[in-house]
C-alpha positions in Angstrom: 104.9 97.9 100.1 103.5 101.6 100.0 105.4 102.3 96.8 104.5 98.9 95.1 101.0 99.9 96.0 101.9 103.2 94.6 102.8 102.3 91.0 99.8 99.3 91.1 96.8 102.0 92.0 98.4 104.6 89.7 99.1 101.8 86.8 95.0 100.7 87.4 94.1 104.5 87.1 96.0 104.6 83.9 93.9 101.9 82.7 90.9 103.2 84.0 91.3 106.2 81.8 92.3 104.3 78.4 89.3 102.5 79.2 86.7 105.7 79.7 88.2 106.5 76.2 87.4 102.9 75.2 84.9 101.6 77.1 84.3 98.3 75.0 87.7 96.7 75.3 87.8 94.1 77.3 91.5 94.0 77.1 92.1 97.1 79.3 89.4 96.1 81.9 91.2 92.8 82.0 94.6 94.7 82.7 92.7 97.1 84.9 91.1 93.7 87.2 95.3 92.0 87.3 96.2 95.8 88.6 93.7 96.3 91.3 93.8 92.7 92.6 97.9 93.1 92.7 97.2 95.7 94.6 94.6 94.5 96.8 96.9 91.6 97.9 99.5 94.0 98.4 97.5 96.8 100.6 94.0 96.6 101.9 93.8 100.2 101.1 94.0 99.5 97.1 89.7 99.3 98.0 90.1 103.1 98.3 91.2 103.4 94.9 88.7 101.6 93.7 85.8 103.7 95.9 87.6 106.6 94.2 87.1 105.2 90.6 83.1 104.3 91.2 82.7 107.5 92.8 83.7 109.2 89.9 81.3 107.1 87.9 78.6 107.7 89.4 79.9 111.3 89.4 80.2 111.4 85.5 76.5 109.7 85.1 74.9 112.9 86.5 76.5 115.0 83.7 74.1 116.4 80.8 77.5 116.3 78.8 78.3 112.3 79.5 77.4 110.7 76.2 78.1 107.3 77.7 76.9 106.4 80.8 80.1 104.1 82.1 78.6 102.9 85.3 76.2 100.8 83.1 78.7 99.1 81.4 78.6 95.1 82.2 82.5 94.6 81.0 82.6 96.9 84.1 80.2 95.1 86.4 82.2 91.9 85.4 85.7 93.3 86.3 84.6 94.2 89.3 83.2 90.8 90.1 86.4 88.9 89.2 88.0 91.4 91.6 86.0 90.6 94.1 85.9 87.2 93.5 89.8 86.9 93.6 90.0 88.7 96.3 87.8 86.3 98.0 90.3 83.7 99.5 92.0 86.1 101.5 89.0 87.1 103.2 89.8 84.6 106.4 93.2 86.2 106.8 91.5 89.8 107.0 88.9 88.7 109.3 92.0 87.3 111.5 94.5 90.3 111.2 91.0 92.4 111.9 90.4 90.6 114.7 94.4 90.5 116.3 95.9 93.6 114.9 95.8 97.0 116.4 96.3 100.3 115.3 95.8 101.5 118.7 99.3 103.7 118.2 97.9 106.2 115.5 96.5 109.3 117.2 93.2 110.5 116.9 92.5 112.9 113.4 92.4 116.4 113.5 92.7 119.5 111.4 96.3 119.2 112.0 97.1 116.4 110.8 95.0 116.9 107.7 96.5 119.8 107.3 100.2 118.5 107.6 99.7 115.7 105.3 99.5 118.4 102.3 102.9 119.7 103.5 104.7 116.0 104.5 104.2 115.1 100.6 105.0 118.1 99.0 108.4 119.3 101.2 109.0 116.1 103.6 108.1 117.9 106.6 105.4 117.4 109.2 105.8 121.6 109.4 108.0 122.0 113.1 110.1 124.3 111.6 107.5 126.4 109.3 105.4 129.3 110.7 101.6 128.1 111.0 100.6 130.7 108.0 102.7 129.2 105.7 101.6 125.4 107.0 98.2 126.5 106.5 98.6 128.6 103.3 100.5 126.1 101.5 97.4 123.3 102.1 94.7 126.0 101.4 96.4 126.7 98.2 96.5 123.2 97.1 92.9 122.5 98.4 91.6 125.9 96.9 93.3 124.4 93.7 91.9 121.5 93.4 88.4 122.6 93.8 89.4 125.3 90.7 90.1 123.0 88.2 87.2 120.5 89.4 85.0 123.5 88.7 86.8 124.9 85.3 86.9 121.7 83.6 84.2 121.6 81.2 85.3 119.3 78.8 83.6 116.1 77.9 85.5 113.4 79.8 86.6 115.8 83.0 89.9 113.8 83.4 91.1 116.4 85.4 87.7 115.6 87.9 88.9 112.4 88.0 92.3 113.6 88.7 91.3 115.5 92.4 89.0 112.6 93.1 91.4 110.2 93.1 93.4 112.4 95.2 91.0 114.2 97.9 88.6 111.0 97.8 90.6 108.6 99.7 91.9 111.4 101.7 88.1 112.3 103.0 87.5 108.8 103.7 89.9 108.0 106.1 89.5 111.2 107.6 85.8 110.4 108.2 86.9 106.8 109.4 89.1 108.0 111.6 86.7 110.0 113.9 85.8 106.3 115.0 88.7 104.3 114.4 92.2 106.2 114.3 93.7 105.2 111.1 94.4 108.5 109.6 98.6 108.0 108.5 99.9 109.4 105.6 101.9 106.6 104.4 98.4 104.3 104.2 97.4 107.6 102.0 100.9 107.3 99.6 99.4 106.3 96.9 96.7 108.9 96.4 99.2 111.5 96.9 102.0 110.5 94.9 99.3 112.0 91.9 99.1 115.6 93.8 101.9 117.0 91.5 100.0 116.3 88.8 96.8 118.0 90.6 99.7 121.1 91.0 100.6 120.7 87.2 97.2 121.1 86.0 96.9 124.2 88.6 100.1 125.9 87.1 98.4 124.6 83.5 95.1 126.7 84.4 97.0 129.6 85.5 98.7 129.6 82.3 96.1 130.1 80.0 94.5 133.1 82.0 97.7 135.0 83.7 101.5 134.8 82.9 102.4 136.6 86.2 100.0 134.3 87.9 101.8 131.4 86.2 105.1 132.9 86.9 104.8 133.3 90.7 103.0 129.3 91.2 106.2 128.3 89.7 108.1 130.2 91.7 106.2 129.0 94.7 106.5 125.2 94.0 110.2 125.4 93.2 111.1 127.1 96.3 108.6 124.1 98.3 110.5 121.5 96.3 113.4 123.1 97.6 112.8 122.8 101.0 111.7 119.3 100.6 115.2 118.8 99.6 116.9 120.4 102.5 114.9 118.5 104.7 115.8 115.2 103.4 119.6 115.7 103.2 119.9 118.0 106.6 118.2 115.6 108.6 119.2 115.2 113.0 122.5 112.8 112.8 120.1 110.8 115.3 117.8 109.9 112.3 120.7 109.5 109.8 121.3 105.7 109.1 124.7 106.4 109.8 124.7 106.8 113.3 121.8 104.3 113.8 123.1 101.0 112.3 121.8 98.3 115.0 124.2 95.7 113.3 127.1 97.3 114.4 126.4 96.9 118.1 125.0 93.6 117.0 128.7 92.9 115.8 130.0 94.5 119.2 128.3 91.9 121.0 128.9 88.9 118.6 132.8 89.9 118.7 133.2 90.6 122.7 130.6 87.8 124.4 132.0 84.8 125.9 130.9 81.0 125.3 127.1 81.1 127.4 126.8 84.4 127.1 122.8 85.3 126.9 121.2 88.4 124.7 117.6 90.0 126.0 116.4 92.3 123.9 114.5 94.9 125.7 112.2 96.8 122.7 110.2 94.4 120.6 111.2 96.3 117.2 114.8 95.9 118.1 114.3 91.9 118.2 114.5 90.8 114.7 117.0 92.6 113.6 119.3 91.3 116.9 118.5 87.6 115.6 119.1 88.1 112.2 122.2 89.6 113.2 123.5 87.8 116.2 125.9 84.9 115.6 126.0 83.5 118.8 124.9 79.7 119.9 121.4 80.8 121.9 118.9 83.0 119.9 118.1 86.6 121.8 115.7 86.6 124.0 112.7 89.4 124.2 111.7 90.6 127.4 107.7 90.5 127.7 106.6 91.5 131.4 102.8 90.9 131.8 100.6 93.6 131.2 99.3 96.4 134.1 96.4 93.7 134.3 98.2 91.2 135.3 98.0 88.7 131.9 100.7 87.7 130.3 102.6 90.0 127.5 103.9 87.2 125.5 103.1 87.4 121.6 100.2 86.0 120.3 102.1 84.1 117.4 100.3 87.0 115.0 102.0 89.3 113.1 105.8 89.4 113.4 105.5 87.4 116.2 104.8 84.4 113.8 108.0 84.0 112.8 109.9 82.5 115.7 106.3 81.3 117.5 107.9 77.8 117.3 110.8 78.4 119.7 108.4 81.0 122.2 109.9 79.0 125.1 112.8 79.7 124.3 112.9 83.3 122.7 110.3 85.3 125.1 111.0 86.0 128.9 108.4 87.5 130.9 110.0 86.8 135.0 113.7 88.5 134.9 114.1 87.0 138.6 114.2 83.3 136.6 116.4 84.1 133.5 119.6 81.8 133.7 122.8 81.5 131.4 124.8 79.1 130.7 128.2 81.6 131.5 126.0 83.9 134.1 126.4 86.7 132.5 123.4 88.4 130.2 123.9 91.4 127.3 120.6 94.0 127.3 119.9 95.2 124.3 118.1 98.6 124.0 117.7 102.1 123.1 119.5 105.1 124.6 116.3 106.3 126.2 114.8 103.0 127.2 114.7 101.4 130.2 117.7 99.2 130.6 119.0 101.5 133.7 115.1 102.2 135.0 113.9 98.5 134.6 113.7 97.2 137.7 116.2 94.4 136.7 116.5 91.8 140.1 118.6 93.6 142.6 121.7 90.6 142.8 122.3 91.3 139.3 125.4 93.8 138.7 126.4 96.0 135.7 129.7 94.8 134.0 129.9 97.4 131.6 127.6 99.6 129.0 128.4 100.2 125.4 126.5 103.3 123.0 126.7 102.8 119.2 124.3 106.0 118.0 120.9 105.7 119.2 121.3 102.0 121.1 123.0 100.7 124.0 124.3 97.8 125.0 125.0 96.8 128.9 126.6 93.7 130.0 125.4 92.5 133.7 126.4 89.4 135.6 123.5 87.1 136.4 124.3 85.4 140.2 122.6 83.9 142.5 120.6 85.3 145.4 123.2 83.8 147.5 126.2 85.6 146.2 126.9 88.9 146.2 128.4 89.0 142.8 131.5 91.0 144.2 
């Protein structure tokens, strides 16, 4: 989804430029309007590249040097319109999703993470293994960059203004969001970053034309970044390899190994949906959702991912271990090596049969018996 929004919001850029240089075709503004709705469908975040495109409008109309003032344009008022206006019957979902969605697990902004988002697009790292300087130099470099050739370009159409504010605009806006409502993650900011290297390009361009040394050593720099971009993608913790974290295979383990009756529970909600589109036995796996600390019940909402098996909720989501029943008595738990299957307090006549650990997940068969018998 974040590279599809990618290629659309760099695509209507692209047309946004051809159509600075000519502002009376109403063939690029109607390519520009099939772009941006594309991408609003796609991401609600494509609005951000739009901000980025008036801003720099508005922007260009308080330059002595603009000849034509673009923000007057009506082909322009009208493009925006039918964007809005297509846009328009999707407006119930958002108010829905706004109203049952949560982004209550990204953390709060901070200079940090502003700081690492220069470095996770430019080497793949969040910056554990890099000495703060260097963290910190790299994004003061970029930012002292980008402010450089913002101030040097003097030409008549400032593309490379246009350039660093479709970058840094989005960037500030979230930021500034965020100190409300946390929603500062940099792969909601992908597709303003995948045109940093060509904010870096025009950088190395600048420092061409005034110092070959200076040239020489930004080159240098970059390379050596790239560099260690690559070795962070291809030396990556086995843990996070896909490898040694294959979900189907224990999903196979179980498939090969239950018995006729068997039960699955699933004990990690993003672990669910692959189990049942993996699992081949009779009964669907089941998700455990215990009632929340207040007391009201955990089970899905039918929002979301949820949706999809909201018909069969009876049957797929268990929220009282003490009642679960199988048809064989015996039940497979499904979760990850650090979860809770061992620290769940799981009802006390149930007994471990036998745990199986395929890379980061685990597997444990237990016997479901009565209170009555001792399961011995």
């Amino acid at each position: 989804m974040y590279s599809l929004l990618g290629a659309l919001m760099l695509g209507a850029t692209i047309a946004f430029v051809y159509w600075l240089k000519q502002p009376e075709n109403k063939r690029i503004l109607l390519v520009y309007t099939g772009l941006m709705v594309a991408g609003l469908y796609t991401h609600y975040f494509a609005a951000l590249c739009m901000f980025s495109h008036w801003t720099y409008l508005v922007l260009q109309s308080t330059w002595r040097s603009g000849r034509y003032k673009y923000i007057k344009n009506s082909g322009w008022w009208l493009a925006n319109i039918l964007i809005v206006l297509c846009f328009l019957p999707w407006v119930p979902s958002l108010l829905n999703q706004m109203r049952y969605s949560a982004v209550d697990w990204v953390p709060e902004v901070s200079v940090d993470e502003v700081v690492d988002l220069v470095g996770f697009f430019l080497h793949y790292s969040e910056g554990a293994s890099l000495p703060d300087w260097m963290i910190y130099g790299l994004a003061l470099m970029v930012w002292a960059g980008s402010i450089a050739i913002w101030v040097m370009d003097k030409s008549v159409g400032r593309n490379s203004v246009l350039l660093v504010v479709y970058v840094w605009c989005p960037v500030v806006v979230i930021a500034l969001v965020s100190l409300i409502h946390p929603m500062f993650y940099p792969r909601y900011l992908f597709f303003a970053m995948l045109a940093l290297p060509l904010v870096i390009a025009v950088m190395l361009d600048r420092l061409l034309g005034r110092s070959n040394i200076a040239f020489g050593v930004g080159v240098l720099l970059f390379v050596v970044v790239e560099l260690l971009g690559l070795w962070h993608v291809y030396n990556k913790l086995c843990e996070e390899c896909w490898e040694t974290n294959q979900l189907g295979e224990l999903a196979e383990y179980v498939n090969s190994t239950a018995q006729p009756g068997d039960g699955v529970l699933v004990l990690q909600s993003f672990m669910h949906l692959s189990m049942v589109y993996y699992n081949r036995l009779q009964r669907l796996p089941m998700e455990y959702t215990p009632p929340h600390t207040d007391g009201s019940s955990g089970r899905p909402n039918g929002y979301q991912i949820s949706t999809l098996l909201q018909d069969k909720a009876d049957e797929v989501y268990v929220e009282n271990l003490e009642s679960l029943r199988t048809e064989s008595g015996r039940l497979w738990l499904v979760d990850e090596q650090g979860g809770g299957t061992l620290t769940l307090k799981i009802p006390k006549h149930w007994k471990l049969l036998s745990t199986q650990r395929i890379g980061k997940d685990k597997v444990q068969l237990v016997a479901i018996c009565p209170v009555a018998d001792s399961c011995l």
